[in-house]
C-alpha positions in Angstrom: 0.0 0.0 0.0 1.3 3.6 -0.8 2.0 5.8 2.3 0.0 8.8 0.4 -3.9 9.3 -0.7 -3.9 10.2 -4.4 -6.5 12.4 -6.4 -6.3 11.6 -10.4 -7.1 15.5 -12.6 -6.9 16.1 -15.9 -5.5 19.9 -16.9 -8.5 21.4 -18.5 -8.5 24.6 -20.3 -9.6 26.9 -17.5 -7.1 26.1 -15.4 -4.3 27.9 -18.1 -3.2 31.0 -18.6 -3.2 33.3 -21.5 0.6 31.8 -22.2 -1.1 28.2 -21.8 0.9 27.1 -18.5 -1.3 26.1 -15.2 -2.0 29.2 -13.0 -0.9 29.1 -10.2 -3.6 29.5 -8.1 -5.0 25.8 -9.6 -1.9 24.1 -7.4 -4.0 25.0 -4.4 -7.2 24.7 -5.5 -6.1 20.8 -5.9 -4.7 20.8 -2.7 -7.9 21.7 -1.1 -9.8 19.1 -3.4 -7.4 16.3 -2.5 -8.2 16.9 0.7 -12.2 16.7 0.5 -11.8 13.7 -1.7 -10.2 11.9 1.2 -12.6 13.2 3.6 -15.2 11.5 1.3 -13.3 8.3 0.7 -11.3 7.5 3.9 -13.3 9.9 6.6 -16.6 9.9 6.2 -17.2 10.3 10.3 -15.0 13.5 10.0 -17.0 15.3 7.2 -20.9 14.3 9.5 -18.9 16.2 12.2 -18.1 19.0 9.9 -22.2 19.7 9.6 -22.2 19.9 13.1 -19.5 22.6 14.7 -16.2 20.8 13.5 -13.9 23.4 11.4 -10.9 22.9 9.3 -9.5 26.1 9.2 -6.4 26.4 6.4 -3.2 28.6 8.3 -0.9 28.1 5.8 -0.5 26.9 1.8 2.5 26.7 -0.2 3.7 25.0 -3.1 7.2 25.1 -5.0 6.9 24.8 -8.6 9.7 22.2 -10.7 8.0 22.2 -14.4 5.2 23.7 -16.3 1.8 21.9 -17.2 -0.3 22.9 -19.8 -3.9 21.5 -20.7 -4.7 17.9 -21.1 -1.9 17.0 -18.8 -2.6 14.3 -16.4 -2.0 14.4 -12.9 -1.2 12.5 -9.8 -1.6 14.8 -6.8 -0.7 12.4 -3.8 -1.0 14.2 -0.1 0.9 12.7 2.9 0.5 13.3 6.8 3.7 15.3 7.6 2.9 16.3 10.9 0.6 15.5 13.7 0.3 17.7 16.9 -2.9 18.3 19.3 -5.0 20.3 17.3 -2.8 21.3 14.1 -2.1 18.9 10.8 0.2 19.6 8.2 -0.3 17.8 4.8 2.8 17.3 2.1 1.7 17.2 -1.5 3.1 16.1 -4.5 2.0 17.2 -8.2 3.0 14.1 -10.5 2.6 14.6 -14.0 2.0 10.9 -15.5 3.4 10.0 -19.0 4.2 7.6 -21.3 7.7 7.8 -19.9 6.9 7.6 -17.0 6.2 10.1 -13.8 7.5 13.7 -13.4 7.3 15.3 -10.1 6.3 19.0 -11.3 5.4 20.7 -8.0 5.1 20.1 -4.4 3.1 22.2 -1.6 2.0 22.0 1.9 -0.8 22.9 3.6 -0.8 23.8 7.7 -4.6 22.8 9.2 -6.1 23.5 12.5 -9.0 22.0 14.5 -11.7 24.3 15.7 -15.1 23.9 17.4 -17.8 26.4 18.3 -19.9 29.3 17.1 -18.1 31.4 14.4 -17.5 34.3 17.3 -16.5 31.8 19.9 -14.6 29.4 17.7 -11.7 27.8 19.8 -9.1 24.9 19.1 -9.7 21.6 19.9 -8.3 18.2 19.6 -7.8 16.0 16.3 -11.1 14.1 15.9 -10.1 10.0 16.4 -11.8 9.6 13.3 -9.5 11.7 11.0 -6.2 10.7 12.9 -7.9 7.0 12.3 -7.8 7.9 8.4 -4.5 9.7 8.4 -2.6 6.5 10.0 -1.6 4.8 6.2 -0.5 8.1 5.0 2.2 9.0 8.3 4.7 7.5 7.4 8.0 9.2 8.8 5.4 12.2 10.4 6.6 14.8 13.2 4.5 14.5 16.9 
């Protein structure tokens, strides 16, 4: 089994820029969609308590950029557990192009997450639900406490 969830895209055409490369602004877009696609398929539990008062709140997003896409492109993007602390995540991400030769690593990013509960004016930190540190155990390999 592969220590990272992976999320299968396909470049489309308004994702590019006038110049035809990916904006750069898409990299993070995926990152966020990676992320609710595991939700879906690995923490369902996590994503009921997200209709009642459970918040992911985003700190932090970056991503470091090795080689232009362009439309049509297929893409790997695999997210890892990096760290895990009381009430904080922090996600790696890779951006795999995949080609007839083979796979090119074209990007990678992070992404810093906190735990929050309570009303939107009272909103407070709380622990990692069990669920989602449950889901996160296959993808933690090597990950900082």
């Amino acid at each position: 089994m592969e220590s990272y969830y992976e999320l299968r895209h396909t470049v489309g055409f308004e994702e590019t820029n006038i110049v035809g490369n990916v904006y750069y602004v898409n990299y993070l877009r995926w990152q966020g969609r990676c992320r609710e696609m595991f939700l879906r398929d690995r923490a369902p539990a996590v994503l009921a308590d997200l209709q009642n008062d459970l918040k992911l709140f985003t700190l932090k997003v970056d991503c470091e950029f090795f080689a232009e896409i362009t439309a049509f492109d297929e893409l790997a993007i695999r997210m890892r557990l990096l760290e895990l602390a009381q009430t904080q995540l922090e996600f790696g991400f890779d951006y795999v192009r995949m080609g007839p030769a083979g796979e090119t690593l074209v990007a990678r990013g992070t992404q810093r997450v906190a735990c929050m509960r309570g009303p939107n004016n009272r909103t407070v930190p709380t622990r990692i639900p069990e669920a989602l540190e449950r889901a996160l155990e296959p993808y933690a390999v090597g990950v900082r406490r």
